[in-house]
C-alpha positions as CSV (number, residue, x, y, z in Angstrom):
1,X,-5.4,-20.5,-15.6
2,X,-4.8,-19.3,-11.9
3,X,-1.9,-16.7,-12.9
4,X,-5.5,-15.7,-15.9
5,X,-7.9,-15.5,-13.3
6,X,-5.7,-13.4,-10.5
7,X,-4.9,-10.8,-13.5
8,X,-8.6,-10.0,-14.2
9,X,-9.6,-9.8,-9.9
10,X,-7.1,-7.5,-9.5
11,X,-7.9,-5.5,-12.9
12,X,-11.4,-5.5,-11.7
13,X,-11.1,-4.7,-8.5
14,X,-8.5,-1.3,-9.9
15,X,-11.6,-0.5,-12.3
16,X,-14.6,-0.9,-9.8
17,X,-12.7,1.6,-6.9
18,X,-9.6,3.0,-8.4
19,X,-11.6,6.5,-9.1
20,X,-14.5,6.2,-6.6
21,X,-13.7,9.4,-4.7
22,X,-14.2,9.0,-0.9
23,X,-15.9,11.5,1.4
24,X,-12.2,13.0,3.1
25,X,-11.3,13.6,-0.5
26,X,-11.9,16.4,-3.0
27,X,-10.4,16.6,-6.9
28,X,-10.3,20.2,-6.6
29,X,-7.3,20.0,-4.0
30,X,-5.0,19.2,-6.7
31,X,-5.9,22.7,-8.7
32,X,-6.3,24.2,-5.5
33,X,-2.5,23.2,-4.7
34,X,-1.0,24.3,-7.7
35,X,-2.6,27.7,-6.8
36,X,-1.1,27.7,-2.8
37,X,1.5,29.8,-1.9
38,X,4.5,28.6,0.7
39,X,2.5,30.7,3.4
40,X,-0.9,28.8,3.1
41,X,1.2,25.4,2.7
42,X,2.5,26.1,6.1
43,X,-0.5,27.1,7.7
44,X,-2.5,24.1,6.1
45,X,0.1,21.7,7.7
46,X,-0.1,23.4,11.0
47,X,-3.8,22.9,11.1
48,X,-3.5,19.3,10.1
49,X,-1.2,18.6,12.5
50,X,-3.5,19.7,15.5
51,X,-6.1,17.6,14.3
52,X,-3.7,14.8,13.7
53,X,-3.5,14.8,17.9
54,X,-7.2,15.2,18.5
55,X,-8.4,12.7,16.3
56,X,-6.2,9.4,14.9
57,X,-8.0,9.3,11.3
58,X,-5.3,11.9,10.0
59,X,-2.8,10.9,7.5
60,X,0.8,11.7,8.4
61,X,3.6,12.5,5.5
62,X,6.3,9.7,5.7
63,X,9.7,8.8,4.7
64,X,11.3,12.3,5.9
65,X,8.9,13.8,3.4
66,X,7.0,16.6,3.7
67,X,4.6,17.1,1.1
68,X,1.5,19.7,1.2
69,X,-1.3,18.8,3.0
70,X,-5.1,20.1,2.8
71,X,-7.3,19.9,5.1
72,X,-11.1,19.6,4.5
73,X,-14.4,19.7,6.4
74,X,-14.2,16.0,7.2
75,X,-11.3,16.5,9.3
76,X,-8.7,14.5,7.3
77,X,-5.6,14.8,6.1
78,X,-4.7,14.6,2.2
79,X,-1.6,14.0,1.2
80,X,-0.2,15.0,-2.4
81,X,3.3,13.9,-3.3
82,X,5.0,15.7,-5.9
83,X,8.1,15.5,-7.8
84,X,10.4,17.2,-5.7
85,X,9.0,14.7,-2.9
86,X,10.6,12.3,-4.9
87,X,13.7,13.2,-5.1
88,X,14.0,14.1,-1.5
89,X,12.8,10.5,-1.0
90,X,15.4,9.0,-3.3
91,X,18.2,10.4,-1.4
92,X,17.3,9.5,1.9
93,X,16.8,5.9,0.3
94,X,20.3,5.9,-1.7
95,X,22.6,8.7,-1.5
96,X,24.5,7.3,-4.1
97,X,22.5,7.2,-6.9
98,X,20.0,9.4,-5.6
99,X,16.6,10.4,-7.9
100,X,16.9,7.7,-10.7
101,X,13.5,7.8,-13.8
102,X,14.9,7.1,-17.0
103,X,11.3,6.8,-18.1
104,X,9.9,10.2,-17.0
105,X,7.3,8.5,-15.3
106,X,7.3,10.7,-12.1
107,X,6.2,13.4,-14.7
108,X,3.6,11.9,-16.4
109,X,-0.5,12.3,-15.9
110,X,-2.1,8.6,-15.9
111,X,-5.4,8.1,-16.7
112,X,-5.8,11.8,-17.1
113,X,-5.9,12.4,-13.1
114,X,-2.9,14.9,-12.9
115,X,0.3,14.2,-11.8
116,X,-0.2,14.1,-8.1
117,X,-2.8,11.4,-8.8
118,X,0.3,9.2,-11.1
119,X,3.3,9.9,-8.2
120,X,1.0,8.3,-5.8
121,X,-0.1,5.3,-7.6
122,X,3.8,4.8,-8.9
123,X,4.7,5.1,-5.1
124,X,1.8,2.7,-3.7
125,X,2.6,0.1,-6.6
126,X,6.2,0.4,-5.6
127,X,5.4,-0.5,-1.7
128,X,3.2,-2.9,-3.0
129,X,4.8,-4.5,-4.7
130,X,8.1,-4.6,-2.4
131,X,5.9,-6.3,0.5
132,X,4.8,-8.9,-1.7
133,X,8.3,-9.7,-2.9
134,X,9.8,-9.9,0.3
135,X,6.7,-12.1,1.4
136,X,7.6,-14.1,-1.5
137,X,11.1,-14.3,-1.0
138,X,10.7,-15.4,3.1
139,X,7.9,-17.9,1.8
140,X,9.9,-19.5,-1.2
141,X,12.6,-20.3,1.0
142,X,10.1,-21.6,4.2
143,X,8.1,-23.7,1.7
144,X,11.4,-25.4,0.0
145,X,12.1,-26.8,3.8
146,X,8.9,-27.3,5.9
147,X,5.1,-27.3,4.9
148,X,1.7,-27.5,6.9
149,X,1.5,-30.7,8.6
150,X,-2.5,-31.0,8.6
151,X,-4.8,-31.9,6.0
152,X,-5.0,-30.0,2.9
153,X,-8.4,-31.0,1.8
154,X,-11.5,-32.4,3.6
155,X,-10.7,-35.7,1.4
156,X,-7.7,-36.1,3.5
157,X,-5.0,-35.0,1.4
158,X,-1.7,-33.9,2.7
159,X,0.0,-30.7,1.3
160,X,2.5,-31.6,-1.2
161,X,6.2,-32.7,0.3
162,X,8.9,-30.6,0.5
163,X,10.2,-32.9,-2.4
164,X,8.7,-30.9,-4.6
165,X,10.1,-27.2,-5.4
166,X,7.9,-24.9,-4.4
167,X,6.7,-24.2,-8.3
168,X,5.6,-27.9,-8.6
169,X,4.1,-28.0,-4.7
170,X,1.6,-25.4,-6.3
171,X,0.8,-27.0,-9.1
172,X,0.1,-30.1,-7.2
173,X,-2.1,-27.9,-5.2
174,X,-5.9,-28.7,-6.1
175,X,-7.7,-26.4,-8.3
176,X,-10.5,-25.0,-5.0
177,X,-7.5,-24.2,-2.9
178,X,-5.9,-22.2,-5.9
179,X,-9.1,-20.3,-6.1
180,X,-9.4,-20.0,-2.5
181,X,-6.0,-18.3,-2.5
182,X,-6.5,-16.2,-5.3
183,X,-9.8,-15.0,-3.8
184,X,-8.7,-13.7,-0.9
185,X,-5.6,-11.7,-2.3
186,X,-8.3,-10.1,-4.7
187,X,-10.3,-9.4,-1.8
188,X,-7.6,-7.6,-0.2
189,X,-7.0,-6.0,-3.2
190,X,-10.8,-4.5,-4.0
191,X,-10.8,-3.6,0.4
192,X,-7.4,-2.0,-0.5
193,X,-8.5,0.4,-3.9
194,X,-12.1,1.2,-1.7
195,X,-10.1,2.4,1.2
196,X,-11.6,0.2,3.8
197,X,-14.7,2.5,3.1
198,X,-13.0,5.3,5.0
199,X,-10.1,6.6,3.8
200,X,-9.3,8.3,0.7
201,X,-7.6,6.3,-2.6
202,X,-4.2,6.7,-2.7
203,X,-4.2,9.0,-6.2
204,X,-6.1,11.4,-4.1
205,X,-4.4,12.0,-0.7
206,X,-4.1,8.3,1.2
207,X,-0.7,8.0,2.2
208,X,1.3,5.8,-0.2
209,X,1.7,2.2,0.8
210,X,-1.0,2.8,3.9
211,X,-3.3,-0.2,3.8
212,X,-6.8,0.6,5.8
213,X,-7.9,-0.7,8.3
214,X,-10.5,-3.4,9.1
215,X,-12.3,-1.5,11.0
216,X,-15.6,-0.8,8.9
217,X,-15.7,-4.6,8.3
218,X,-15.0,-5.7,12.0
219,X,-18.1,-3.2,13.5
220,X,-20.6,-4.3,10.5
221,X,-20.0,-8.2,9.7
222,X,-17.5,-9.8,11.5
223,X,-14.3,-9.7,13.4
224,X,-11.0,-9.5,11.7
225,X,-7.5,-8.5,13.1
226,X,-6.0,-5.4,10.9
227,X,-3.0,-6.5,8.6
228,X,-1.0,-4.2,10.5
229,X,0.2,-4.3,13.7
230,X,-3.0,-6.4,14.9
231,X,-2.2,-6.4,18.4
232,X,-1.5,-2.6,18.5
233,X,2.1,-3.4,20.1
234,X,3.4,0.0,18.2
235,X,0.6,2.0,18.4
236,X,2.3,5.0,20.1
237,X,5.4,3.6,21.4
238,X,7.4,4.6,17.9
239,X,8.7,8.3,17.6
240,X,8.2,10.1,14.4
241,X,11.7,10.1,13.6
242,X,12.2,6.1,13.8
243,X,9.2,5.3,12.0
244,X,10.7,7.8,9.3
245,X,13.6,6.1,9.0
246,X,12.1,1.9,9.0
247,X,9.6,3.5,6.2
248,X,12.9,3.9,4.1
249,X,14.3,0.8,5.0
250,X,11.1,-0.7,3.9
251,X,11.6,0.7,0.4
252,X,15.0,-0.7,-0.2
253,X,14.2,-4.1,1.5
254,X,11.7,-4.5,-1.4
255,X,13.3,-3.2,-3.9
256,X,16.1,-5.8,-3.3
257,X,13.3,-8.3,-3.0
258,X,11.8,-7.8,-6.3
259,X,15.6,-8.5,-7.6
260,X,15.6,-11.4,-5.8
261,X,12.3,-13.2,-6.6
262,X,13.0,-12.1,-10.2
């Protein structure tokens, strides 16, 4: 019933935002790209850059990728990641075996939104998914050795012992803390499709894997730390180059995770 119930937030949360376009994005920058030639590529990325160190909304390529940016009126950065991204991606990743897609996905058009639209959502799903599993993997293995030691419940229950494997501590969970949990992850899930209200989805030029931030919902209805770096203790202190190189290390971490929580 839970597993039921988390399956249609999540799909309804992809079908209410997934193709709501936001005001930094435009579906005619995917035509207009095909069109580009290497000089105006260049020049478009210069000119994103210099905005990028006026003003912090702008969306920087990642991963030792560079792929073509546009810039538009609103003064942000869209980023489109295309095959040959890819690839260049899956060698900094693993050298060994390199650009791997048995199933042609990387060349396929979901949902009829062009190709550039179904890279980013395979690449957002991928991070997505990776963060989860290592989440997972960390909290299966904190769970199966210590638990919460107040109350779960306003009745005075305790949370289930570590007795129990974590599978059976959450099915000994009661039913309104389920749906408590399940709420909240499709919470972040809708926050995550809208883009915070600010930033472009990521089928249409949010950087993959970039969740937005809080910030619309901490000035209008209440505060909230940002699920990233909430404290700001990186915010500006990490060069380009390192950050580059942990957002690789990200991918493989949770690509090994998946394998491991499977």
């Amino acid at each position: 019933m839970a597993m039921k119930l988390s399956i249609l937030i999540c799909a309804l949360a992809s079908s209410v935002c997934a193709f709501v376009p936001t005001k930094p994005t435009k579906i005619s920058y995917f035509s207009q790209l095909r069109e580009s030639s290497d000089e105006n590529r260049e020049k478009n990325t210069s000119a994103a850059t210099e905005v990028e160190a006026e003003s912090k909304p702008a969306v920087a390529a990642t991963s030792g990728v560079k792929p073509t940016t546009v810039l538009d009126s609103a003064a942000a950065v869209v980023t489109l990641f295309t095959k040959a991204d890819l690839q260049l991606l899956a060698e900094k990743a693993n050298p060994t075996v390199k650009y791997y897609d048995p199933l042609k996905l990387a060349d396929g058009n979901f949902w009829g939104e062009g190709n550039e639209a179904t890279i980013g959502w395979l690449r957002h799903a991928e991070i997505k998914h990776g963060r989860v599993a290592m989440a997972a993997f960390v909290g299966y293995w904190v769970q199966s050795n210590y638990v919460f030691p107040w109350k779960q419940t306003l009745a005075g229950d305790l949370h289930p012992s570590v007795d129990l494997s974590p599978e059976a501590q959450w099915d000994a969970t009661p039913l309104n803390a389920k749906l408590q949990i399940i709420l909240v992850l499709g919470a972040l899930e809708v926050w995550d499709e809208c883009g915070g209200g600010i930033m472009p989805h990521y089928m249409k030029g949010r950087r993959p894997g970039k969740y937005p931030s809080f910030r619309l919902f901490r000035d209008t209805i209440h505060f909230v730390f940002d699920l990233y770096d909430p404290f700001n203790i990186w915010k500006g202190k990490m060069s380009k180059e390192k950050s580059e190189r942990r957002l690789v290390m990200e991918i493989n971490n949770g690509r090994l995770a998946m394998l491991g929580i499977f």
